[in-house]
N, C-alpha and C positions, 0 to 999 in steps of 0.2 A: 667714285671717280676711279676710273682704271689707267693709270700713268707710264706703268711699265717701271717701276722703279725696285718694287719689289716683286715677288713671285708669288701667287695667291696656288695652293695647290691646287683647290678645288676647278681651277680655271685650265688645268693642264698644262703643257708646255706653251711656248714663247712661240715657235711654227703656227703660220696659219694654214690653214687647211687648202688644196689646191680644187678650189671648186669645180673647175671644169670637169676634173675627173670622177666628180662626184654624180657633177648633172647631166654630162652629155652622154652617156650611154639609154640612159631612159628619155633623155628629150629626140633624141636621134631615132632611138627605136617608135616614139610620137607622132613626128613632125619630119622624117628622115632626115638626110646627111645636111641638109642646106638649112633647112627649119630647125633642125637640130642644135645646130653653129651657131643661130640667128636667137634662138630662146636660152639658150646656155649661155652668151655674149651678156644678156640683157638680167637675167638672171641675177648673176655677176656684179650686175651694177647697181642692180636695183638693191643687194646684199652691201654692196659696199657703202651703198648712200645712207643703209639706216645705219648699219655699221659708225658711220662721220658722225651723226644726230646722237649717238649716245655718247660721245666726246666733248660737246657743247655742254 
């Protein structure tokens, strides 16, 4: 279980990563600007939801 209480090194720093920036230049370049926005949004969420399930 990961709490935030202490600092695991191996786990990096406390910052989460700023996704979009990671996935919208290749989902853009994909799907261009609007499809781009649309699968990068979704992306997003669908990382954040597993993200919640390893907290349970």
């Amino acid at each position: 279980m990961i709490d935030g209480r202490i600092t695991v090194p191996e786990h990096g720093d406390r910052d989460m990563p700023v996704w979009g920036r990671q996935f919208l230049p290749g989902d853009t370049r994909k799907y261009g600007q609007n499809g781009g926005e649309i699968v990068t949004t979704e992306r997003i969420h669908g990382l954040a939801g597993y993200v919640q399930t390893l907290q349970h």
